[in-house]
C-alpha positions in Angstrom: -11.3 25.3 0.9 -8.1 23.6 2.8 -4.7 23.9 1.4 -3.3 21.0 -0.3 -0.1 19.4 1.3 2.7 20.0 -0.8 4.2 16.8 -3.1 7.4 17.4 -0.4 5.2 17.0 2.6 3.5 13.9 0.9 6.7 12.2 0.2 7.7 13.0 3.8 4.9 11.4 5.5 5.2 8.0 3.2 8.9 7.8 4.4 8.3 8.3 8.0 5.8 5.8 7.4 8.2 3.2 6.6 9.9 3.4 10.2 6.2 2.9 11.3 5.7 -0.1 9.6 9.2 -1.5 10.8 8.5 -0.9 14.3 5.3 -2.9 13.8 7.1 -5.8 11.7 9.4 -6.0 14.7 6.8 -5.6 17.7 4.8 -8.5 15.9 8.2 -10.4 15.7 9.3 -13.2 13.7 7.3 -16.5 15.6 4.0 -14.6 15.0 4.2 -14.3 11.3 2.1 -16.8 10.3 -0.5 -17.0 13.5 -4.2 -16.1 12.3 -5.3 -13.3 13.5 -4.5 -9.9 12.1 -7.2 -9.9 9.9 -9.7 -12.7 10.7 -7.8 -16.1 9.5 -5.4 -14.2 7.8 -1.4 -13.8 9.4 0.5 -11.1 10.0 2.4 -12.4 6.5 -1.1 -12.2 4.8 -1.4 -8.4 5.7 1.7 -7.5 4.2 1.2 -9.6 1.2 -2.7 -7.8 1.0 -0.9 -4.4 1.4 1.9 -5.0 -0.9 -0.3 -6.6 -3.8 -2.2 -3.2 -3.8 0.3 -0.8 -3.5 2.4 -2.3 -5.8 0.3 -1.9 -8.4 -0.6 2.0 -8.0 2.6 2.5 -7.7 3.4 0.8 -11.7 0.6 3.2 -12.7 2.3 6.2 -10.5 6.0 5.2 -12.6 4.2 4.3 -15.7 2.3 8.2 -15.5 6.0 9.5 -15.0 7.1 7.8 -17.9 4.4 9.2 -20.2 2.9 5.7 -20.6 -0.5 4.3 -20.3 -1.9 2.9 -17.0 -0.5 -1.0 -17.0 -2.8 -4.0 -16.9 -3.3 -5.1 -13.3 -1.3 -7.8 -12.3 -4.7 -9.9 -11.4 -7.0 -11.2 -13.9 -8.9 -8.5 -15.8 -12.2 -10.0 -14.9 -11.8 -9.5 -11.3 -13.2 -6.3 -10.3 -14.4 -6.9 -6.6 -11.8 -6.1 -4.2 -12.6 -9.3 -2.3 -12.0 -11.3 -5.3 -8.8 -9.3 -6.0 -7.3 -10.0 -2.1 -8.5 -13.7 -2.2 -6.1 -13.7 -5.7 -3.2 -11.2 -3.7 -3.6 -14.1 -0.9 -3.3 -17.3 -3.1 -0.5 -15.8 -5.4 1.4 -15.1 -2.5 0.7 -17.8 -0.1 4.2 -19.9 -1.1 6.3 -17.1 -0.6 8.4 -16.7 2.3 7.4 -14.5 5.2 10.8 -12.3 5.1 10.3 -12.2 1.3 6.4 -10.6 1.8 7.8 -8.5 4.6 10.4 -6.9 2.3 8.2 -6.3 -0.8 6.1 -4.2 1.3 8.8 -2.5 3.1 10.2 -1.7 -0.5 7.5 0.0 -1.5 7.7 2.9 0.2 10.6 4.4 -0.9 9.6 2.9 -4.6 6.2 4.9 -3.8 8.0 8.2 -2.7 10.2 7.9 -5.9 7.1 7.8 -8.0 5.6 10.7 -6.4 8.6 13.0 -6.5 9.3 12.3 -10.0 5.6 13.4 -11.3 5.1 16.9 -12.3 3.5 19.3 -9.3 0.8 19.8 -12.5 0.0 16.1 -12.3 0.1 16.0 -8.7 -2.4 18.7 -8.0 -5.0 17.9 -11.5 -7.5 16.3 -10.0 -8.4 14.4 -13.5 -5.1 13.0 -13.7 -5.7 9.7 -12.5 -9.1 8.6 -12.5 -8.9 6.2 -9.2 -8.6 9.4 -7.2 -12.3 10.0 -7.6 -11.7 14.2 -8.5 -9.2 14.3 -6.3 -5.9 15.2 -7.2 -3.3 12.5 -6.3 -1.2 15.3 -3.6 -4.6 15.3 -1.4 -4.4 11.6 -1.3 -3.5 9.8 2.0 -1.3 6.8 1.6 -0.8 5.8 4.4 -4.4 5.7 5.8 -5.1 2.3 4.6 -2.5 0.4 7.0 -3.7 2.5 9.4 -7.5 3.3 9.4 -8.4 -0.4 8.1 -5.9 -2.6 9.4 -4.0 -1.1 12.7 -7.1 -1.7 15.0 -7.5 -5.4 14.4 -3.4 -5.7 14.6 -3.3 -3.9 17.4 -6.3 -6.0 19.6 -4.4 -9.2 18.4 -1.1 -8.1 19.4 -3.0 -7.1 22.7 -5.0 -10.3 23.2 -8.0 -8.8 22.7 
């Protein structure tokens, strides 16, 4: 069985990440923001407000497990339970706001992330029935940065190539 990263490494990884995704918000640049593209007719803008929606909710349950409180209500209406249904929501809640203010809520959350992490116990970290959304796992085995960069990245990246 492979070793789990330790809650240190884990942090680490979600803070380089940040420098990542700044080097991306500034290769994109500021008059391709709201061009269609990144993810089908969705802007650059739209990515960050997809990625922000999401993480800014597992990271309320993240602080709220710190706290010893239950998991929050999602910020979405309770009887959404696809994840399409849930971006389409992310998208229209988000659609008036402005592009630096999308930008910066996801920027924000990674430090707001690695906060979260570092203040659980290593016991919570490494129970794999600690937070049910893992699926078993325990939350240090978790990749959070995959998302951006598995799902997302390679239709960025053609667009920002002309491909």
């Amino acid at each position: 069985m492979p070793s789990q990263p330790t809650k240190a490494a884990v942090v680490a990884t979600i803070r380089a990440d940040q420098a990542f995704w700044r080097a991306l918000v500034a290769e994109v640049g500021p008059d391709r923001m709201t061009e269609p593209g990144p993810m089908g007719e969705w802007t650059f803008k739209d990515l960050a407000s997809h990625l922000a929606g999401w993480r800014n909710y597992r990271i309320a349950q993240l602080e709220a497990a710190g706290r010893g409180e239950p998991e929050p209500p999602t910020p979405w209406p309770a009887e959404l339970e696809e994840d399409d249904d849930i971006n389409d929501w992310i998208h229209a809640r988000d659609r008036d706001r402005s592009v630096d203010e999308v930008v910066a809520d996801y920027d924000s959350t990674f430090e707001r992330l690695a906060a979260a992490i570092e203040r659980l116990p290593d016991s919570t970290v490494s129970d794999p029935d600690a937070f049910p959304w893992t699926g078993g796992e325990p939350l240090i085995a978790g990749d959070f940065t995959m998302h951006l960069h598995e799902e997302h990245l390679p239709a960025v990246r053609a667009w920002l190539d002309g491909r």
